[in-house]
LUMZA-264253 format. One record per residue: residue in three letters; chain; y, z, x of N, C-alpha, C, O, CB in turn. Coordinates in Angstrom, 3 decimals, m for minus. Glycine has a CB too. Layout:
BEGIN
<"ALA"; "A"; <Y; Z; X>; <Y; Z; X>; <Y; Z; X>; <Y; Z; X>; <Y; Z; X>>
...
***
This chain:
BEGIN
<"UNK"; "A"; <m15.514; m4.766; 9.778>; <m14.880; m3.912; 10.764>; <m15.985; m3.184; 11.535>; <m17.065; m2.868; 11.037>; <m13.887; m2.902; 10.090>>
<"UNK"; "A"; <m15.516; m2.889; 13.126>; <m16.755; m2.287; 13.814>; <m16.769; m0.772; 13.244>; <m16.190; m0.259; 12.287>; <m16.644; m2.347; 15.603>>
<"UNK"; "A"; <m17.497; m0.359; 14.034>; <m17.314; 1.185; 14.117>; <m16.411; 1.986; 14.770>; <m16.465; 3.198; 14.559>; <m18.248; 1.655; 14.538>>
<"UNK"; "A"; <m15.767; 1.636; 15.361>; <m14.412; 1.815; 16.007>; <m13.498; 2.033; 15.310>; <m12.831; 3.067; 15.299>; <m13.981; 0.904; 16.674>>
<"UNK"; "A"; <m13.312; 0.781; 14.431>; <m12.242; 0.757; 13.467>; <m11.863; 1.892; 12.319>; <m12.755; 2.648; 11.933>; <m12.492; m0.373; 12.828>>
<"UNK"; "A"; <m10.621; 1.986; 11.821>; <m10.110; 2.773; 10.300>; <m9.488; 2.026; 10.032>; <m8.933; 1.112; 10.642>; <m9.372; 4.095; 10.089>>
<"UNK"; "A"; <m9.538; 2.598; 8.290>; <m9.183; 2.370; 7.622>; <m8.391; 2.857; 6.575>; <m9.054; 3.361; 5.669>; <m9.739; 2.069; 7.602>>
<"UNK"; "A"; <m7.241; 2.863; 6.427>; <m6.266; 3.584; 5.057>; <m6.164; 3.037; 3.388>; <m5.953; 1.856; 3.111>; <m4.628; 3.422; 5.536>>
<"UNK"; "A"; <m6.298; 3.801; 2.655>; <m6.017; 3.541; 1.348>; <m5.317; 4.045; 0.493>; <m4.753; 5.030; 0.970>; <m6.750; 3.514; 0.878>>
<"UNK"; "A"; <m5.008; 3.844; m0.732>; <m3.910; 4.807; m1.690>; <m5.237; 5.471; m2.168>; <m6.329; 5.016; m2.510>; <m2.671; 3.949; m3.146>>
<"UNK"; "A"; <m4.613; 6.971; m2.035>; <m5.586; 7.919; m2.752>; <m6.145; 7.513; m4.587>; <m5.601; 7.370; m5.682>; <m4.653; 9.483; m2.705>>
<"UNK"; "A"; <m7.547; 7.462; m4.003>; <m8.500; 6.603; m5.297>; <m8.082; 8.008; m6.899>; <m7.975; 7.605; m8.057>; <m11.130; 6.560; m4.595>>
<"UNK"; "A"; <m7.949; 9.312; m6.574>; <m7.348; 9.810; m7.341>; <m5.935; 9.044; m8.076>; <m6.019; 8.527; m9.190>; <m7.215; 10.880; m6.700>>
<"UNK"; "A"; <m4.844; 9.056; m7.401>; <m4.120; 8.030; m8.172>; <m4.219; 6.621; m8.535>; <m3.459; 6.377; m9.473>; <m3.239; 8.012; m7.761>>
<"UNK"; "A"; <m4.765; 5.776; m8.203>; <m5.297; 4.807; m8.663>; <m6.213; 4.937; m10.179>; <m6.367; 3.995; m10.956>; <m5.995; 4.412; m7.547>>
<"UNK"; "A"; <m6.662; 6.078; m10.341>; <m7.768; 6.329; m11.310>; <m5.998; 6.631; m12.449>; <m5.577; 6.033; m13.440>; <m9.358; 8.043; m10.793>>
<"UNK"; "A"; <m5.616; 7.432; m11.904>; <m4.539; 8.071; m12.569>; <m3.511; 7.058; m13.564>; <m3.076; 7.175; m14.709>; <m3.722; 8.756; m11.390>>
<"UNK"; "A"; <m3.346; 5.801; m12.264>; <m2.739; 5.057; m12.960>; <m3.225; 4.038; m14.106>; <m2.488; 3.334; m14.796>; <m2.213; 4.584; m12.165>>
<"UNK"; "A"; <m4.559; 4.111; m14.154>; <m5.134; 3.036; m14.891>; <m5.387; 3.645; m16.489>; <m5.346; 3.022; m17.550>; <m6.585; 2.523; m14.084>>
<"UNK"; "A"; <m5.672; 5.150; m16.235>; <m5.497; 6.236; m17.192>; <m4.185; 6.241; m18.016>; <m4.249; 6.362; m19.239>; <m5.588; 7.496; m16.461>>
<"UNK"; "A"; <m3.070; 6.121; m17.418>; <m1.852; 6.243; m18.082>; <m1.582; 4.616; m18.799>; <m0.901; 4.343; m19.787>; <m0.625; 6.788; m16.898>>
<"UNK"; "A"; <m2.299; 3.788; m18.001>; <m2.043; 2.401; m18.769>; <m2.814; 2.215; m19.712>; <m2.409; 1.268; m20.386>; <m2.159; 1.228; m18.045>>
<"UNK"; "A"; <m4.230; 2.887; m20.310>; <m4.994; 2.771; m21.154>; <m4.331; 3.804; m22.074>; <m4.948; 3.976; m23.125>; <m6.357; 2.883; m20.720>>
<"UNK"; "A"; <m3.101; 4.605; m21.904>; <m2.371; 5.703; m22.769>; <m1.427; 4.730; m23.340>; <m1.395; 4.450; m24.538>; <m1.611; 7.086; m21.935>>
<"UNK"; "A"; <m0.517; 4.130; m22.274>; <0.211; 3.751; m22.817>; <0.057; 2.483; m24.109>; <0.514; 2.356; m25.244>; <0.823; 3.625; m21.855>>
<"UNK"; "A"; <m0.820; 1.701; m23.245>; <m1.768; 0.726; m24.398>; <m1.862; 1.335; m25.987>; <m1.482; 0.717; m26.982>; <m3.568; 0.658; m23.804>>
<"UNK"; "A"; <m2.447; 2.665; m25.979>; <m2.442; 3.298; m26.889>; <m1.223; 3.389; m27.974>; <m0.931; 2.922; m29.075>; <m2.747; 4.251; m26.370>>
<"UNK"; "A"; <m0.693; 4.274; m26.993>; <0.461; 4.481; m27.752>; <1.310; 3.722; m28.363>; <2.116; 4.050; m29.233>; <1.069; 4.974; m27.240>>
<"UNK"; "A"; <1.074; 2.415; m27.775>; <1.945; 1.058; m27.784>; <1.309; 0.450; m29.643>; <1.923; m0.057; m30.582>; <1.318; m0.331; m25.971>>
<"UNK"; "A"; <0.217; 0.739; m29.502>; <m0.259; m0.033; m30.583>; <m0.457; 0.628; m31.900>; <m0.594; 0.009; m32.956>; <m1.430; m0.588; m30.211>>
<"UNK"; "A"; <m0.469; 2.708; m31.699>; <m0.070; 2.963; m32.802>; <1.760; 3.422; m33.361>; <2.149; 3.967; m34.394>; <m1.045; 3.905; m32.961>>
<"UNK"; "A"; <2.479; 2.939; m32.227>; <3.932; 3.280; m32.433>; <4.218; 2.372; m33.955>; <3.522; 1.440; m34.356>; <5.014; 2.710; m30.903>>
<"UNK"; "A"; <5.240; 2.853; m34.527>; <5.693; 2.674; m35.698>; <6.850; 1.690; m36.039>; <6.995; 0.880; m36.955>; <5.962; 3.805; m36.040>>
<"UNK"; "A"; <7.845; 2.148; m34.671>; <8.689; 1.463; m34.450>; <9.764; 0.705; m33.343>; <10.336; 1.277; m32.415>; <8.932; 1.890; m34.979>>
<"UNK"; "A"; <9.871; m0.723; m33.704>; <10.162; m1.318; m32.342>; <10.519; m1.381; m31.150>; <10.071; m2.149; m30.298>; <10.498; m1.702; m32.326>>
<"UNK"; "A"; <11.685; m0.248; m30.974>; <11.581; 0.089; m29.594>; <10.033; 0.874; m28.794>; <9.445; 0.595; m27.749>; <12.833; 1.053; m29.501>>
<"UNK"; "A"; <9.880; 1.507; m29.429>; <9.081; 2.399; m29.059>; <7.846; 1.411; m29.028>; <7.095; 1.843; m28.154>; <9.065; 3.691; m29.968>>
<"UNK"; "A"; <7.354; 0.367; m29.552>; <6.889; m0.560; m29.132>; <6.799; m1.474; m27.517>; <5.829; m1.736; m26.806>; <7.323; m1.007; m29.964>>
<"UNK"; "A"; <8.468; m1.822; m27.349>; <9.091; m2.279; m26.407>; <8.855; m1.830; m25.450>; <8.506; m2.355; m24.393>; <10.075; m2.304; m26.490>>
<"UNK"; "A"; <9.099; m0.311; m25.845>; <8.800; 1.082; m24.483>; <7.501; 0.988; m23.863>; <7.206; 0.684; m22.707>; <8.753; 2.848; m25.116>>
<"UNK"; "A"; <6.449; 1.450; m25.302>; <5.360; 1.230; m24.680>; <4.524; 0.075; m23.744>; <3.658; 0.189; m22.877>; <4.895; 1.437; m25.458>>
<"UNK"; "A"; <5.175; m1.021; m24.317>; <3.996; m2.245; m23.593>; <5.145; m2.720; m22.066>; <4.758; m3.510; m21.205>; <3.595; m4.218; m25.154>>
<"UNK"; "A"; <6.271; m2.172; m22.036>; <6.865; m1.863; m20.725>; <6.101; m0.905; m19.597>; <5.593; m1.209; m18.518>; <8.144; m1.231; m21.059>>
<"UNK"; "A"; <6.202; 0.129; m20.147>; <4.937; 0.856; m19.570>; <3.421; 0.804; m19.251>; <2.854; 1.163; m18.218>; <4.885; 1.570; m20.095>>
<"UNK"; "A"; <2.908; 0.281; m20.365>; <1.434; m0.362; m20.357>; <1.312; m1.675; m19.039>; <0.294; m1.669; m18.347>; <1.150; m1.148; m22.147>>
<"UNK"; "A"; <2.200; m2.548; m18.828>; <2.465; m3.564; m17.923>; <2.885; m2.758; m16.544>; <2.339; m3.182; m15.526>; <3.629; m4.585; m18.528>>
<"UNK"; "A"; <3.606; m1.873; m16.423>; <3.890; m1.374; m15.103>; <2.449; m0.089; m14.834>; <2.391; 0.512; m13.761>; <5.741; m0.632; m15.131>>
<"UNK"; "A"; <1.712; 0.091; m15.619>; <0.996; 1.268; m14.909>; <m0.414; m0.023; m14.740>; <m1.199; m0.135; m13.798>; <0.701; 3.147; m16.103>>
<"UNK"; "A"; <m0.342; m0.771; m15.885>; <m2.016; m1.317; m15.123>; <m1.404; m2.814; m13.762>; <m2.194; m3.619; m13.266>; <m3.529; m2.416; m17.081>>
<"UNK"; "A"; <0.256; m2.776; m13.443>; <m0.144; m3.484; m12.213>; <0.066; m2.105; m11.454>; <m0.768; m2.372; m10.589>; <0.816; m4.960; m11.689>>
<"UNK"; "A"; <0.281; m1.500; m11.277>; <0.328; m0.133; m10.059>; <m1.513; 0.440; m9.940>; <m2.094; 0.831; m8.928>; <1.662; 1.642; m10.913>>
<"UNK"; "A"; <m2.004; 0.315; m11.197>; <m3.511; 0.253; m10.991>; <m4.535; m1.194; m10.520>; <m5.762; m1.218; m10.426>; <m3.972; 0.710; m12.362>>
<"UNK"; "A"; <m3.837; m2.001; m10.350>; <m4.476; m3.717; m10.213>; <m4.276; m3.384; m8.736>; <m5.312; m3.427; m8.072>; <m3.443; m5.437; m11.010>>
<"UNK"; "A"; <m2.799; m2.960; m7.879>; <m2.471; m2.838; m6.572>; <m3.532; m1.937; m5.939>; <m4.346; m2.048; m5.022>; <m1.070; m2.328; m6.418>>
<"UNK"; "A"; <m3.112; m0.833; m6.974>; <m4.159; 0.210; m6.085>; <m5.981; 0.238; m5.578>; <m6.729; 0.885; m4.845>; <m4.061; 1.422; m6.945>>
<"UNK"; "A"; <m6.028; m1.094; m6.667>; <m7.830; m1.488; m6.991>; <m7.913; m2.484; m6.168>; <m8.916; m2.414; m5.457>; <m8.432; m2.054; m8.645>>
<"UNK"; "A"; <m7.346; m3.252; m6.011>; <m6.989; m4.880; m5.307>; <m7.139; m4.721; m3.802>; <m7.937; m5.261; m3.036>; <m5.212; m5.516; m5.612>>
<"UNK"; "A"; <m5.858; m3.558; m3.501>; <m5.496; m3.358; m2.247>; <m6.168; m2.630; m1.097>; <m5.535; m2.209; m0.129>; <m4.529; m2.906; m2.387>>
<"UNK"; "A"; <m7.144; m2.534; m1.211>; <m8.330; m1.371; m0.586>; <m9.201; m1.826; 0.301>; <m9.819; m2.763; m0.204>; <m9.300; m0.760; m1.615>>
<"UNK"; "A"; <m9.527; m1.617; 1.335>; <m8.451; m0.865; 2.332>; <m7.371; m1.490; 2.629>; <m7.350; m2.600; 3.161>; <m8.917; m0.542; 3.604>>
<"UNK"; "A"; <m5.945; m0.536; 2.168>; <m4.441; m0.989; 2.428>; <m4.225; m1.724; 3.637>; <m3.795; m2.877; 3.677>; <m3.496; 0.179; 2.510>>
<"UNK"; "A"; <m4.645; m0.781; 4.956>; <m4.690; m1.233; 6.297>; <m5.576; m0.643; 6.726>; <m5.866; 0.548; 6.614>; <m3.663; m1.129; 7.077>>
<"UNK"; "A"; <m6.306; m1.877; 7.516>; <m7.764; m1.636; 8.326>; <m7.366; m2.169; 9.775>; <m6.649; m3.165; 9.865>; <m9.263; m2.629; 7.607>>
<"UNK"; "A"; <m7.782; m1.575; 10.786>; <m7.461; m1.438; 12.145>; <m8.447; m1.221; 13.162>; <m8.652; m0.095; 13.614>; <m6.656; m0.506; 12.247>>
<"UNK"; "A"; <m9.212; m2.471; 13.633>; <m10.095; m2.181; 14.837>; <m9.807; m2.631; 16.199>; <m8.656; m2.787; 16.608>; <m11.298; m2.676; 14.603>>
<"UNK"; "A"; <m10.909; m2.848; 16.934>; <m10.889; m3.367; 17.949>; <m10.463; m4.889; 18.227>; <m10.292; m5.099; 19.428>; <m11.926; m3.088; 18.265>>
<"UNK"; "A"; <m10.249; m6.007; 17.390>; <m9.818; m7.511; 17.020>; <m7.927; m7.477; 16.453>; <m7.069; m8.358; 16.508>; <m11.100; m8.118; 15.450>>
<"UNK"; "A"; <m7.878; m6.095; 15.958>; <m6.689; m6.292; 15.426>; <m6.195; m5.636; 14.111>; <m7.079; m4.810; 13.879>; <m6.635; m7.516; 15.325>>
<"UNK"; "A"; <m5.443; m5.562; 13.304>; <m5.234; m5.281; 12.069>; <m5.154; m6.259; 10.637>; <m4.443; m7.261; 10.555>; <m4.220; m4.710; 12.274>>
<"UNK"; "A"; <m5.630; m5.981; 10.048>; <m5.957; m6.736; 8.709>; <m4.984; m5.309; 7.357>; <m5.020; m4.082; 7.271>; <m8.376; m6.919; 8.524>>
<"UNK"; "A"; <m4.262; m6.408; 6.584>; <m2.767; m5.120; 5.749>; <m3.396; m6.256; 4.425>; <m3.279; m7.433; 4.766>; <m0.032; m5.233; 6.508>>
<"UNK"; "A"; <m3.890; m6.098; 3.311>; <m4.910; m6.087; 1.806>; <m3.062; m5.947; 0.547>; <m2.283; m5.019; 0.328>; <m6.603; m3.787; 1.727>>
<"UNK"; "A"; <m3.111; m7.001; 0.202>; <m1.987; m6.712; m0.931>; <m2.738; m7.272; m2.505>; <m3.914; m7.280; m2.867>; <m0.308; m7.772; m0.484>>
<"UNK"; "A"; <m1.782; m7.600; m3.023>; <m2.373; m8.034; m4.850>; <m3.049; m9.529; m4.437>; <m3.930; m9.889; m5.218>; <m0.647; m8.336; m6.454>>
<"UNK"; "A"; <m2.821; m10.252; m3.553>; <m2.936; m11.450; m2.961>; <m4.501; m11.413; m2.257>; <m5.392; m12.257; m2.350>; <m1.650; m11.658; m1.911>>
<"UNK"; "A"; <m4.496; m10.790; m1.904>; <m6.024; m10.850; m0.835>; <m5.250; m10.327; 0.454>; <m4.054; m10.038; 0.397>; <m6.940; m12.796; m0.486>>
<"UNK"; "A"; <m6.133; m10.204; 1.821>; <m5.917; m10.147; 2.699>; <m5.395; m11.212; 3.850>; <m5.524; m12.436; 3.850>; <m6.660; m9.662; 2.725>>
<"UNK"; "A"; <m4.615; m10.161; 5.064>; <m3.613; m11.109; 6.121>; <m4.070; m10.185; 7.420>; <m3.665; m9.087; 7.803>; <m1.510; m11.107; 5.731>>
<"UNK"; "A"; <m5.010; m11.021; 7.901>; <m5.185; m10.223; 9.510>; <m4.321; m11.008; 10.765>; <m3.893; m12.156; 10.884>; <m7.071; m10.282; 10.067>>
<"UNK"; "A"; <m4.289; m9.806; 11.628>; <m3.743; m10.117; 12.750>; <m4.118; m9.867; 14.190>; <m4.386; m8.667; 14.239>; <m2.805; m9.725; 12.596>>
<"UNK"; "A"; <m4.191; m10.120; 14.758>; <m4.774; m10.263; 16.394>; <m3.417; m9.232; 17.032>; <m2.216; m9.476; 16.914>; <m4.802; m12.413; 17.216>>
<"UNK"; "A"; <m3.997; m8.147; 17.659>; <m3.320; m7.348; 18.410>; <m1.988; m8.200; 19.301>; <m0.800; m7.910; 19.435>; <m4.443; m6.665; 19.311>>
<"UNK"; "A"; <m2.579; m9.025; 19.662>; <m1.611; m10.275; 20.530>; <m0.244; m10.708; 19.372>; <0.971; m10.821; 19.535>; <m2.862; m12.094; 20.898>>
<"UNK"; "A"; <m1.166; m10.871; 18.165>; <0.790; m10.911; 17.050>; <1.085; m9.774; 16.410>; <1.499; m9.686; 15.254>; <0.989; m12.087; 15.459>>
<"UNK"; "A"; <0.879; m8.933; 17.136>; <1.713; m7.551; 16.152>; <2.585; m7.360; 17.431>; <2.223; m7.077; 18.573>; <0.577; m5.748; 15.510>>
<"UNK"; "A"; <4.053; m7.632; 16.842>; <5.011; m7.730; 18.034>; <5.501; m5.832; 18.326>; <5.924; m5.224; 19.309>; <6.626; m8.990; 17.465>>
<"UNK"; "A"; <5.132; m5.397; 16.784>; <6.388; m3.889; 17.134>; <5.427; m3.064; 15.875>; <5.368; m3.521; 14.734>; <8.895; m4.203; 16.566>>
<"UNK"; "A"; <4.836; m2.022; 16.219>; <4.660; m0.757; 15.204>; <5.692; 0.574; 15.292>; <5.869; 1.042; 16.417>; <3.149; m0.156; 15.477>>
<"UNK"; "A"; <6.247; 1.081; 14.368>; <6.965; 2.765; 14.871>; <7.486; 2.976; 13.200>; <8.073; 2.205; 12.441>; <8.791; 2.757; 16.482>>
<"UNK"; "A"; <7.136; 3.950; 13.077>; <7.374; 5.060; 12.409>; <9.142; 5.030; 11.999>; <9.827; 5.786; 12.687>; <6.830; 6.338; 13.398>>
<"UNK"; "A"; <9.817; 4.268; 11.014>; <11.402; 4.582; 11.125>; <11.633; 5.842; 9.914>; <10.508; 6.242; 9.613>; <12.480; 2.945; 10.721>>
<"UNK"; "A"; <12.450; 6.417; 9.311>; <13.235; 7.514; 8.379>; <13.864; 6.836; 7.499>; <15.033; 6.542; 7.752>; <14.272; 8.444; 9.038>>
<"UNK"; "A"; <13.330; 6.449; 6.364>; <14.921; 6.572; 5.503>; <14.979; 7.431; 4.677>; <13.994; 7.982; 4.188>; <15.422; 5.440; 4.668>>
<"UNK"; "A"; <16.554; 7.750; 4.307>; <16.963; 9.073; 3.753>; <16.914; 8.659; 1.941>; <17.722; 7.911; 1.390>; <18.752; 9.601; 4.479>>
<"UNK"; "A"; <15.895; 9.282; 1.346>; <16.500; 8.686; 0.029>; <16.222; 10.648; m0.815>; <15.575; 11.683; m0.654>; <15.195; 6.777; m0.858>>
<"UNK"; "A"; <17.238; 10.032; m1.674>; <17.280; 11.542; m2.803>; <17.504; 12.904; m2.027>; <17.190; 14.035; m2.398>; <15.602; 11.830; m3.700>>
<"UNK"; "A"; <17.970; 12.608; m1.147>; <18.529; 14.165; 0.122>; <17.110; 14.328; 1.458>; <17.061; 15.066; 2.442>; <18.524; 16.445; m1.219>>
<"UNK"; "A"; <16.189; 13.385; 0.980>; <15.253; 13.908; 2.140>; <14.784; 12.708; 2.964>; <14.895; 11.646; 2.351>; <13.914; 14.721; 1.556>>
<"UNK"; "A"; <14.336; 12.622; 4.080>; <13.846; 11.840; 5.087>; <12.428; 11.447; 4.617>; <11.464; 12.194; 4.446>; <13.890; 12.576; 6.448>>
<"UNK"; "A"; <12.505; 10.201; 4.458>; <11.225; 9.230; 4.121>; <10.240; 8.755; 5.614>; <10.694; 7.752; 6.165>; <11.968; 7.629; 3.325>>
<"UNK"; "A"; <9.538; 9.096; 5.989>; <8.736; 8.022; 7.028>; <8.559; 6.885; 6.705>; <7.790; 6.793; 5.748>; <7.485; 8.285; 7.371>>
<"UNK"; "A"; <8.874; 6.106; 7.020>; <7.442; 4.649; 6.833>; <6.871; 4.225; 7.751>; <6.500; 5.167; 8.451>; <7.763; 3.223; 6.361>>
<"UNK"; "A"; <6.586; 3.292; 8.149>; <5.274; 2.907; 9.264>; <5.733; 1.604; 9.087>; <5.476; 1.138; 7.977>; <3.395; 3.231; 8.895>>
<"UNK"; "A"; <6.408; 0.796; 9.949>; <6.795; m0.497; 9.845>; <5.769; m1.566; 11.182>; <5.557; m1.440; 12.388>; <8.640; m0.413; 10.078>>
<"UNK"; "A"; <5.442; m2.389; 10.313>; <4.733; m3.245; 11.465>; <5.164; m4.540; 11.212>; <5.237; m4.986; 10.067>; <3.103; m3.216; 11.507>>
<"UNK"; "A"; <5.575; m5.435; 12.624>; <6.366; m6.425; 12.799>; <5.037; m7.910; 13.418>; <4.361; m8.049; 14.437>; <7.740; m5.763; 14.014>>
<"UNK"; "A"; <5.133; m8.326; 12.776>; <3.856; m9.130; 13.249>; <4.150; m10.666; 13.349>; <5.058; m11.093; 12.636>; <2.596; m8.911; 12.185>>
<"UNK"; "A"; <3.655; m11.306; 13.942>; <4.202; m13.074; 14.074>; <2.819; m14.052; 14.082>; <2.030; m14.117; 15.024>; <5.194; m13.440; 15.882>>
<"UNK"; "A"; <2.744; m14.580; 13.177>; <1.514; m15.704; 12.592>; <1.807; m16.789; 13.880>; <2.870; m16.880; 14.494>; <1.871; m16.579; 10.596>>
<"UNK"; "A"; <0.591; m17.571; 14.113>; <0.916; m18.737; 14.453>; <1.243; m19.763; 14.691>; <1.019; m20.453; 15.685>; <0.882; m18.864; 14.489>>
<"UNK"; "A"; <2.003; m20.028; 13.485>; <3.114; m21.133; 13.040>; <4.329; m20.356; 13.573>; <5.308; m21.083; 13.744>; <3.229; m21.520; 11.213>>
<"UNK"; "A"; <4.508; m19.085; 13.873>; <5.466; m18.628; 14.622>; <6.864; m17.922; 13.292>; <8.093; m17.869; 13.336>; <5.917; m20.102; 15.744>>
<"UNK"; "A"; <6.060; m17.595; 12.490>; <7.002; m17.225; 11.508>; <6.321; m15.406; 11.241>; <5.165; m15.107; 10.944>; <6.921; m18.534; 9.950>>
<"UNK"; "A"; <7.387; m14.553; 11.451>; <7.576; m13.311; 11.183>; <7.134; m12.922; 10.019>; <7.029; m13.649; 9.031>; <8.705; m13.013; 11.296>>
<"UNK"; "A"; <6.876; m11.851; 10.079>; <6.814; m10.625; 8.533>; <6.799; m9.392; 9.324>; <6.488; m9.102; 10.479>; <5.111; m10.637; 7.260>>
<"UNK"; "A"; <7.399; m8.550; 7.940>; <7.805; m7.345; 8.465>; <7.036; m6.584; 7.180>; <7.549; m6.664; 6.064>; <9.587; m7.140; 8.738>>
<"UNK"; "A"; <5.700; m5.793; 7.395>; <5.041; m4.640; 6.029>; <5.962; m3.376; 6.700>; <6.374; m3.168; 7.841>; <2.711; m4.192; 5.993>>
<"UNK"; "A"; <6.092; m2.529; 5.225>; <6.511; m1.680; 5.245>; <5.572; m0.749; 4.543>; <5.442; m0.942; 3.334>; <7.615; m1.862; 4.945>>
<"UNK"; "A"; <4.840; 0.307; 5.135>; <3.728; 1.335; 4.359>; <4.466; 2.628; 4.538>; <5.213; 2.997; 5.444>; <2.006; 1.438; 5.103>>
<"UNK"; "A"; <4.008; 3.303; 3.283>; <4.350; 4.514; 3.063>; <3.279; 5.327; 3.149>; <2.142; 4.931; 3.406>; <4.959; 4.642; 1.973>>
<"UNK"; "A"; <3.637; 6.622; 2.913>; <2.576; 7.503; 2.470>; <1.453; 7.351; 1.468>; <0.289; 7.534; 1.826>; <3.134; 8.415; 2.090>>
<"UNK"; "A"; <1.765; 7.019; 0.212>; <1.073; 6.756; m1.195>; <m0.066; 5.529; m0.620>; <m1.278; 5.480; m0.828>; <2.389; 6.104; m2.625>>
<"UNK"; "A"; <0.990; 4.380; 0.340>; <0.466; 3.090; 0.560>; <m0.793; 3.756; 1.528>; <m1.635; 2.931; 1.884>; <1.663; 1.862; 1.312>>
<"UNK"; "A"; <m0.956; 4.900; 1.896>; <m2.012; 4.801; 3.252>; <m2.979; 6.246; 2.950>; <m4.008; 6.610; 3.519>; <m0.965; 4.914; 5.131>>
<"UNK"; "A"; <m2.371; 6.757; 2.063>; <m2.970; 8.312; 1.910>; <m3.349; 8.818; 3.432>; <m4.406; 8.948; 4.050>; <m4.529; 8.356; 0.833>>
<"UNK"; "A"; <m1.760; 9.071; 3.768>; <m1.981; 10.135; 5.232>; <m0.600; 9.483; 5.855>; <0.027; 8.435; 5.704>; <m3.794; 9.834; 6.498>>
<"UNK"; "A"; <m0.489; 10.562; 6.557>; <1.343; 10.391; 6.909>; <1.412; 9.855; 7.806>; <0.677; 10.133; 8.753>; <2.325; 11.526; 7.190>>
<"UNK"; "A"; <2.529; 8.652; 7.873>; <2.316; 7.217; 8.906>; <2.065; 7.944; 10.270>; <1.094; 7.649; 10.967>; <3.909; 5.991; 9.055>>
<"UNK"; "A"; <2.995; 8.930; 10.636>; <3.317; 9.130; 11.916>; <1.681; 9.735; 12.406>; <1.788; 9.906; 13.620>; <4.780; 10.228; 12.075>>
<"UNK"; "A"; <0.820; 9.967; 12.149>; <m0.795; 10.417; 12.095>; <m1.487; 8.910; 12.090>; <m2.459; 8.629; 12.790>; <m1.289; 11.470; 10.467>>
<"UNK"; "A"; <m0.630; 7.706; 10.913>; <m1.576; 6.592; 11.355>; <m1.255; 6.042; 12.553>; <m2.034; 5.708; 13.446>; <m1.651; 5.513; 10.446>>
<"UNK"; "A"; <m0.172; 5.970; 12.534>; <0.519; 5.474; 14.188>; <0.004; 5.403; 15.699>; <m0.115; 4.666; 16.677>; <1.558; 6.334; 14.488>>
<"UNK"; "A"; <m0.315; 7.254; 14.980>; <m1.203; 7.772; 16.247>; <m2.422; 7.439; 16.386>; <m2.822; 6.880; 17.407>; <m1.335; 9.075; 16.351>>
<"UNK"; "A"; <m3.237; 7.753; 15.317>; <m4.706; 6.641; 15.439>; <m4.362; 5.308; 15.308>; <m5.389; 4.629; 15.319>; <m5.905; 6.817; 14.216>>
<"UNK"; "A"; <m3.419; 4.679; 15.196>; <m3.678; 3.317; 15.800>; <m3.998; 3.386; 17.562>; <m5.001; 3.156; 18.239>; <m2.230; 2.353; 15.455>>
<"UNK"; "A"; <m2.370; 3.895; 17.931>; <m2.413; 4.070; 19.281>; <m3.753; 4.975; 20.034>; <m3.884; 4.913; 21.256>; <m1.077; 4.715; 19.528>>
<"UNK"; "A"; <m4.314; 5.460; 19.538>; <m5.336; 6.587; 20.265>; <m6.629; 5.279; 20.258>; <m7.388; 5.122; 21.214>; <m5.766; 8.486; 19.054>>
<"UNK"; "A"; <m6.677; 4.394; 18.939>; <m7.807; 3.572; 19.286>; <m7.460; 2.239; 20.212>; <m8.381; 1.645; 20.773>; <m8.463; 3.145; 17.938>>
<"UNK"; "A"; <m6.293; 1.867; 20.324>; <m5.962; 0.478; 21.138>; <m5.934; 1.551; 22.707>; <m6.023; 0.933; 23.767>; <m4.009; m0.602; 20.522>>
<"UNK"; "A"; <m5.842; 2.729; 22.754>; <m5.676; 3.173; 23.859>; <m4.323; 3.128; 24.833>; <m4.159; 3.016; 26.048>; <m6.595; 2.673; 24.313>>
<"UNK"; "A"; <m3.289; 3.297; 23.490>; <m2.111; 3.164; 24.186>; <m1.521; 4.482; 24.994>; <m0.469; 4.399; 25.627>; <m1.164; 2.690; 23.195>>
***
């Protein structure tokens, strides 16, 4: 990426956090006594070290220069040429009584087949409607 470009990530604090709770739960898993609590644990141990694999994997979440945007999942990376990102904006959904942001970007590959990422807050460490805007402030919209 030039110097132009940013970049977003999930705050490396939680990422650390989650890999912490999966080396707990590991723990706990292996001195539990009895079977559920077994069950429990290595349920848990499996969901905190992939939420720590994402958070390690995925970095930088979304990177954004002058060529275009490049969005980093458990997979590797998927860049895109300003020319196929059909739609960026900021939509609301309402969950648990309060208004969610996300940052939806609509993009079309060259074989002509769609995807739609959906980033959150956690996903970008910094509130979409701020990345939105540094997108737009660097394409010069």
């Amino acid at each position: 990426m030039d110097r132009s470009g940013h970049a977003w990530s999930p705050a490396l604090g939680l990422v650390v956090l989650a890999w912490l709770a999966a080396i707990l739960a590991l723990f706990l898993t292996l001195v539990a006594g009895d079977p559920p609590s077994r069950l429990f644990g290595a349920v848990a141990t499996v969901g905190f070290t992939l939420a720590g694999l994402f958070g390690t994997r995925a970095r930088p979440r979304l990177a954004v220069d002058d060529a275009g945007l490049t969005i980093r999942g458990l997979t590797g990376a998927a860049h895109w040429s300003w020319a196929q990102v059909h739609r960026m904006r900021v939509v609301r959904h309402r969950r648990l009584g309060r208004e969610i942001p996300m940052l939806e970007i609509d993009t079309v590959a060259e074989d002509g087949s769609e995807r739609l990422t959906v980033l959150g807050r956690i996903d970008l460490d910094a509130a979409p409607e701020d990345v939105l805007t540094a997108i737009h402030t660097l394409r010069g919209l």
